[in-house]
C-alpha positions as CSV (number, residue, x, y, z in Angstrom):
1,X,-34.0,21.5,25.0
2,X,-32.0,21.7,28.1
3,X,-33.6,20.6,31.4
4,X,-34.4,23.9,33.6
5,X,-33.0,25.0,36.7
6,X,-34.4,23.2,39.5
7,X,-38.1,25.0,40.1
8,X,-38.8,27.8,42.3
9,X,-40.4,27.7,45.8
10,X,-44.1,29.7,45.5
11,X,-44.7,28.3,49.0
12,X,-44.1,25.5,50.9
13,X,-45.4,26.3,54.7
14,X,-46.3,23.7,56.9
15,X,-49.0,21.8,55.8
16,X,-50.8,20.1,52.4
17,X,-50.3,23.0,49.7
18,X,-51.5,21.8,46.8
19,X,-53.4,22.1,43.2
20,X,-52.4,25.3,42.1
21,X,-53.6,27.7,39.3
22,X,-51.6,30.3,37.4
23,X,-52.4,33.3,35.7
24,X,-50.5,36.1,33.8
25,X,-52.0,40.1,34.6
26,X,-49.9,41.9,32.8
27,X,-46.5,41.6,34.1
28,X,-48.1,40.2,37.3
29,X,-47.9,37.0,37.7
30,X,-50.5,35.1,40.3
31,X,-50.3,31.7,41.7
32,X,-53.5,31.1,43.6
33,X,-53.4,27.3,45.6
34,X,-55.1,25.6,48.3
35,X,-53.9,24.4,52.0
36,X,-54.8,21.4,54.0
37,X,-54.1,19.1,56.4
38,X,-54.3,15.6,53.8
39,X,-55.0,15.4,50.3
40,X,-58.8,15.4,50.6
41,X,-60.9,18.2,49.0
42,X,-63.3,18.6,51.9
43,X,-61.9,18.9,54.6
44,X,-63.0,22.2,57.0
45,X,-59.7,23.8,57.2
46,X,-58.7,23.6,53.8
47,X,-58.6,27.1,52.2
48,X,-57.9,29.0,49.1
49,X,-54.7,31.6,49.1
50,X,-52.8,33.8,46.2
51,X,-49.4,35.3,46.3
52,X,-48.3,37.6,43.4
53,X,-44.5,38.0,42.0
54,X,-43.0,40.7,39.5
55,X,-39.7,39.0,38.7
56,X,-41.1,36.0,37.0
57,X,-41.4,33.7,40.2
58,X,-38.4,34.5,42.1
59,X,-39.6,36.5,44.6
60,X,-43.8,36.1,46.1
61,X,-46.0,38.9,48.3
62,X,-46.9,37.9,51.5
63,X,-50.1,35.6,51.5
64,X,-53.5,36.6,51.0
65,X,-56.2,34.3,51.8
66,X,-58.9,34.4,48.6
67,X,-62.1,32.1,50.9
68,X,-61.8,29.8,53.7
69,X,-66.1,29.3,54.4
70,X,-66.5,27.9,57.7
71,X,-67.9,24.7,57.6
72,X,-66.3,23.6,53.5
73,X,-63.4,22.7,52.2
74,X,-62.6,25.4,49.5
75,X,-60.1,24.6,45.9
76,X,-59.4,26.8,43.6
77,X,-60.1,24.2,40.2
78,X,-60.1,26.8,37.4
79,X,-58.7,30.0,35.9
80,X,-58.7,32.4,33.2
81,X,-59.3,36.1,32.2
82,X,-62.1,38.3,31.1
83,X,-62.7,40.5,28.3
84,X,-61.0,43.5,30.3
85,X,-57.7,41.0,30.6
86,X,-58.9,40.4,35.0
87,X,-58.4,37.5,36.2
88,X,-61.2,34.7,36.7
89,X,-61.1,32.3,39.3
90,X,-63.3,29.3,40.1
91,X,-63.8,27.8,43.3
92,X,-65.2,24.4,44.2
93,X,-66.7,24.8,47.7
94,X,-67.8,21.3,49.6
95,X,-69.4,20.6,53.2
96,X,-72.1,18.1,54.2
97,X,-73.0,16.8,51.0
98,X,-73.4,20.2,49.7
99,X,-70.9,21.3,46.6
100,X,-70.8,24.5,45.4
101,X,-68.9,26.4,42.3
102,X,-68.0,30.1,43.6
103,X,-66.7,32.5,40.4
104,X,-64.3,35.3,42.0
105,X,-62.2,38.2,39.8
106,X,-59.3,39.8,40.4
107,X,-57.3,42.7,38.9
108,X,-54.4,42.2,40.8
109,X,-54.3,39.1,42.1
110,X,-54.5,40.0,46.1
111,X,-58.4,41.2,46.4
112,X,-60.6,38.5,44.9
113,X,-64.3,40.0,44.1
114,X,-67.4,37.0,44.3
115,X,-69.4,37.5,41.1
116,X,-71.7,34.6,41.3
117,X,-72.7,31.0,42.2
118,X,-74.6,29.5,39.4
119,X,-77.0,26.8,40.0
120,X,-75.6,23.9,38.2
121,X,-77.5,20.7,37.3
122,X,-75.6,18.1,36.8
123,X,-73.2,19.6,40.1
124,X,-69.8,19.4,38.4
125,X,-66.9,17.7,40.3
126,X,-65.0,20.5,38.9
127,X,-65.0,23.7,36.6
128,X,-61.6,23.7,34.9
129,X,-60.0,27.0,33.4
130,X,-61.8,29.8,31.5
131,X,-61.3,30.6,27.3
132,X,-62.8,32.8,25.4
133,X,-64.8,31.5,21.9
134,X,-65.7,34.6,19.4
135,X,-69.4,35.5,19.1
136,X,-70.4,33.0,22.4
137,X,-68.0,34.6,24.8
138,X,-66.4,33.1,28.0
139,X,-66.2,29.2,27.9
140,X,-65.4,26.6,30.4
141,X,-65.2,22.7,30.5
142,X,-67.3,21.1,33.5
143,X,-67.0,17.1,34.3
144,X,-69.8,15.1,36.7
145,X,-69.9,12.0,38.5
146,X,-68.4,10.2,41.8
147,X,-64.3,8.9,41.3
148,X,-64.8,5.4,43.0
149,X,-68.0,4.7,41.0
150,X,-67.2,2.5,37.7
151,X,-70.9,2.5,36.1
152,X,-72.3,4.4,33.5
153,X,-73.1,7.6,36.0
154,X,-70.3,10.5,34.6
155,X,-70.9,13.2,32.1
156,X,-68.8,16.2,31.2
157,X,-70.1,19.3,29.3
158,X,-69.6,23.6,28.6
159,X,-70.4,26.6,30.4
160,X,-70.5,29.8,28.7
161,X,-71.3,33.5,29.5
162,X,-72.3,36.6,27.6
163,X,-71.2,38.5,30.2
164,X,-67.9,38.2,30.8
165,X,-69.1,35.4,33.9
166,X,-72.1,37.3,35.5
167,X,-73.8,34.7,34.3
168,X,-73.4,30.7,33.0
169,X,-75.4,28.5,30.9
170,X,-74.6,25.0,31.1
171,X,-74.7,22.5,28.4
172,X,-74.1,18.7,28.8
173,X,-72.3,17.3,26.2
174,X,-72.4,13.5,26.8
175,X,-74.2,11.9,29.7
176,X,-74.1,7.9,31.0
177,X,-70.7,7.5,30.3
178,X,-68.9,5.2,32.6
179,X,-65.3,5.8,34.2
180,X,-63.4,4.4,31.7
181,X,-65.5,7.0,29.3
182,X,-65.0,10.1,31.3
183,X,-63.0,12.7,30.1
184,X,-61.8,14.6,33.7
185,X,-59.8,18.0,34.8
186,X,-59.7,19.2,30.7
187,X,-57.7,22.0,29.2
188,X,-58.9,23.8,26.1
189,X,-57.8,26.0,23.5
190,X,-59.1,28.3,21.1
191,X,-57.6,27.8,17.3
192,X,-59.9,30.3,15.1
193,X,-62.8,29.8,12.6
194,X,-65.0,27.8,15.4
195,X,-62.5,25.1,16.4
196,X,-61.7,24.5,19.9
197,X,-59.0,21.5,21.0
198,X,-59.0,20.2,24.3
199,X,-57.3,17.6,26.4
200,X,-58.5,15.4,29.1
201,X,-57.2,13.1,32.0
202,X,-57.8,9.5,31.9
203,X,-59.0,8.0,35.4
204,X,-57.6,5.2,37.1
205,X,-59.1,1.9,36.4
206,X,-57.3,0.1,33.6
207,X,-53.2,-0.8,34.4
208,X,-51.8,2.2,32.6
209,X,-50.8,1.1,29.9
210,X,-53.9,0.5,28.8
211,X,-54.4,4.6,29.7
212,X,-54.0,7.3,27.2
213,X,-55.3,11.0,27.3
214,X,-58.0,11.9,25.4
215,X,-58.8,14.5,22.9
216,X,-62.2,16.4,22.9
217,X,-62.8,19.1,19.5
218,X,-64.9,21.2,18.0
219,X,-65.4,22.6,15.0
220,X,-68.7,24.6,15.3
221,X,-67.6,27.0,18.1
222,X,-68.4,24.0,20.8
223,X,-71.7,23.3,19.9
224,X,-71.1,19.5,19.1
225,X,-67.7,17.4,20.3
226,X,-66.0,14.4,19.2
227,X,-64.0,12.7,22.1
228,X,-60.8,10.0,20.8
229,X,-58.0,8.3,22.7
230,X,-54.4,9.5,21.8
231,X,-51.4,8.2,21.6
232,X,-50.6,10.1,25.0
233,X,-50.0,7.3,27.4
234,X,-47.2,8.3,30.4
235,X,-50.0,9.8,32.2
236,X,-51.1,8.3,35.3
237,X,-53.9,10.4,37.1
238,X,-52.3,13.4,35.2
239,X,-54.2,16.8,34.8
240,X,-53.1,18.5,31.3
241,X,-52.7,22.2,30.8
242,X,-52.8,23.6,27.1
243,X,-51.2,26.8,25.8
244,X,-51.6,27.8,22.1
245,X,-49.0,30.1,20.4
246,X,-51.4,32.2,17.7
247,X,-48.5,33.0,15.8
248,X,-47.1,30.1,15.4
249,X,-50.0,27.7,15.6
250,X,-47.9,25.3,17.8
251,X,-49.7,24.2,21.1
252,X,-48.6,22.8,23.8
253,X,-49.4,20.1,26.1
254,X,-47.9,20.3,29.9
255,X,-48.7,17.5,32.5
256,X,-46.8,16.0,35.2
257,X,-46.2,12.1,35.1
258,X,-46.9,10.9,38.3
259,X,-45.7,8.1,40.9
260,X,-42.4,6.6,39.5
261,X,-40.1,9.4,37.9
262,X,-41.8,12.2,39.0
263,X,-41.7,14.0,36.1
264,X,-42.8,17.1,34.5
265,X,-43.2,16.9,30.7
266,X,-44.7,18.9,27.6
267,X,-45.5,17.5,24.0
268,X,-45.4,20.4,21.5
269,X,-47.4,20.0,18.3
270,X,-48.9,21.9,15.5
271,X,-52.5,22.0,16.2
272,X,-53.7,21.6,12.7
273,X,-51.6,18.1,12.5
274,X,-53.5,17.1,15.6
275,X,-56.5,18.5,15.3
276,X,-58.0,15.7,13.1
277,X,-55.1,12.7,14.0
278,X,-54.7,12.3,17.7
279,X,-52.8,9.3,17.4
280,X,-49.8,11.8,15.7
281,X,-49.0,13.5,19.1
282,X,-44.9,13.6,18.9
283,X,-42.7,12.5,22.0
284,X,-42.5,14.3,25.3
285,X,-39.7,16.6,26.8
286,X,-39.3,16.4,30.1
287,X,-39.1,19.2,31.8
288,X,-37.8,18.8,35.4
289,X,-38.9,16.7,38.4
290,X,-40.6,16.2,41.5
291,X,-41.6,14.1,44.8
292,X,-42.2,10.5,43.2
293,X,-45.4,9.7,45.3
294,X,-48.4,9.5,43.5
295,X,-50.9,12.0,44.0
296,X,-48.7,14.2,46.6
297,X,-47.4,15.6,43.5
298,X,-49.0,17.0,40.0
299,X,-51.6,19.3,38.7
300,X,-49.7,21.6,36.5
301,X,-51.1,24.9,35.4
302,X,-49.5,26.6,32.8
303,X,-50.2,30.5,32.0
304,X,-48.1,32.4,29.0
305,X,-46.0,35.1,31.0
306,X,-44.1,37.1,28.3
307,X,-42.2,35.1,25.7
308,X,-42.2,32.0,28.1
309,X,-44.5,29.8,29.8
310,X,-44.9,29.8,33.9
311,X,-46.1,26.4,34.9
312,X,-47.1,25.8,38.7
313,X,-47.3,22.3,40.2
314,X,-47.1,21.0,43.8
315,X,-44.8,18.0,44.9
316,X,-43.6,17.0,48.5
317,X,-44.9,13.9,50.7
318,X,-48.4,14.3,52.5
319,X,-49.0,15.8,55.3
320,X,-46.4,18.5,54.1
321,X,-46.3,19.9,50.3
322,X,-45.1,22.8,48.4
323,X,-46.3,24.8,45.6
324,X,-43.4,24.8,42.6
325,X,-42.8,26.8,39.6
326,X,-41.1,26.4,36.6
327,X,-40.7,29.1,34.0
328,X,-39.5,28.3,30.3
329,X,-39.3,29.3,26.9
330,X,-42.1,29.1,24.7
331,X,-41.5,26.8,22.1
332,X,-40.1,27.7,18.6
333,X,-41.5,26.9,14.8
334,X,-40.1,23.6,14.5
C-alpha cells in the first residue's frame, strides 16, 4: 500500500501531550489524551482532555478538560463503547501512593459522566480498552505489578460487567509471573463462538531481539487463556491496538516501533490462521513516521471510523509533544 500523507495535528500545545485514545460515535470521532510537564504518569498537573472532529481529523473542537483531581496525575489508559454505542473511558488516577481506576461515559465526546471506581485487588497498572463478549457482556484486560521490578511479582487478568460498566468483577488470570512473563498494555478482539485474541507488549529487559509480542486467546468466552510468543519482534516498548473486520475475518495489528525509525506499522492477518499459530504473523507495512526518541513517541490507538481506520499516536521530543492522527483504509480480503 502507499505510505499516507503525513499525519494530522490533534493537538500539539505546549507541553507533554501524550498517550492518546480514540473512539468512533457515530460520525463523531473523539481523541481523548493526557498533558504534562515530563513523561511521568503522576505528576499533579497532568490532566485528561478530549477534542472531537466531524471531517475525519482534519479539523478538532476546542478543548475540553475530561478530570484534572487536585493532588493526582490523571491518564486516560482505556476505551470502548457500551451496549447503547456511548463511549467508555477509563482513567488511571495516581497521588501519594494511592492509584485509582475512574470509569467515565460519554455520548458525545465533550461531557464525560463518572460511573464508578471499582475496588480492585490486585490495583492494576492499567485497564486497557473495553469489548464486548456475548452472554458475559463488557470485557476488559487489566495487568499488575511495578516496571523496574524483574521478580516473579506481575499478573494480568479480565474485568467484566453485566451492566454495561456500573459494575466490574475482576478475575486474575495468571499471578507470580516475572517481567519477562508479563503480558502489558493488551488489545483484544472478539472473533465469535467464544474466542477472544489478544495482543500484548513485551517489556524491556532482554536486548530486543530477544523481544517479541505475545499472544493471549481464548476459546471459552475468556474464562481460561493460553499466552505464546510470536513472531512479532520490531517492537520495542510498543503498545498494540487490534481492530477485527467481521466481514472479512482479517484483523489487524497497529503499533508504533519505537526509538530508531520511528515508525508506525500494522500486520494484517486472518485471525483464524493466527489464532492457533502465532509464529505465522505476516510482515509489517509501515504506515508513516514519527519523532525517533524512545518513549517521547508511541501508544497508538486505533478506532474503525467508517470504511477506514483512525489511529492516534503522540510523537515530539519531551518536554514538548503532540497528539497525531493517521487515517487509512481498512484492509481488503487478501
Amino acid at each position: 500500500m502507499s505510505v499516507p500523507a503525513k499525519p494530522l495535528v490533534v493537538q500539539d500545545v505546549k507541553g507533554y501531550n501524550s498517550w492518546p485514545m480514540i473512539q468512533a460515535i457515530g460520525e463523531t470521532l473523539v481523541c481523548v489524551y493526557s498533558r504534562g510537564g515530563a513523561h511521568t504518569i503522576h505528576e499533579e498537573d497532568r490532566a485528561v482532555y478530549a477534542r472531537t472532529s466531524l471531517d475525519k481529523g482534519v479539523t478538532w473542537t476546542p478543548e475540553t478538560l475530561v478530570a484534572n483531581t487536585p493532588g493526582y496525575g490523571d491518564v486516560a489508559v482505556g476505551k470502548g463503547r457500551d451496549s447503547t454505542g456511548a463511549m467508555l473511558l477509563w482513567v488511571r488516577r495516581i497521588g501519594f501512593s494511592k492509584w485509582f481506576h475512574d470509569l467515565y461515559r460519554t455520548t458525545d465526546g465533550v461531557t464525560f459522566t463518572p460511573v464508578t471506581t471499582p475496588t480492585l485487588t490486585p490495583a492494576p497498572v492499567q485497564i486497557t480498552d473495553v469489548f464486548s463478549v456475548p452472554k458475559v457482556g463488557l470485557m476488559a484486560l487489566w495487568f499488575a505489578g511495578d516496571y523496574p521490578d524483574d521478580g516473579p511479582t506481575h499478573s494480568w487478568g479480565t474485568l467484566t460487567s453485566a451492566n454495561d460498566g456500573a459494575t466490574w468483577t475482576q478475575t486474575s488470570i495468571e499471578t507470580g509471573l516475572t517481567k519477562q512473563q508479563w503480558p502489558t498494555e493488551p488489545s483484544a478482539v472478539y472473533l465469535g463462538e467464544g474466542r477472544i485474541l489478544a495482543i500484548t507488549r513485551t517489556e524491556p529487559g532482554n536486548p530486543p531481539s530477544a523481544q517479541s509480542q505475545f499472544q493471549i486467546i481464548s476459546s471459552d468466552s475468556g474464562a481460561t487463556w493460553t499466552r505464546t510468543s510470536t513472531n512479532i519482534t520490531d517492537i520495542f516498548a510498543s503498545t498494540p491496538s487490534l481492530i477485527l473486520e467481521p466481514e472479512t475475518g482479517l484483523v489487524s495489528n497497529y503499533y508504533y516501533q519505537r526509538g530508531k525509525g520511528g515508525v508506525l506499522r500494522r500486520r494484517v492477518v486472518e485471525a483464524d490462521t493466527v489464532f492457533a499459530q502465532p509464529l505465522l504473523w505476516p510482515p509489517s507495512e509501515a504506515l508513516t513516521t514519527g519523532s525517533e526518541i524512545a518513549f517521547d513517541a508511541g501508544n497508538v490507538n486505533a478506532t474503525v471510523l467508517g470504511n477506514a481506520h483512525a489511529l492516534a499516536f503522540y510523537s515530539g521530543k519531551a518536554p514538548d509533544t503532540a497528539i497525531l492522527l493517521s487515517t487509512i483504509p481498512a484492509p481488503a480480503h487478501r
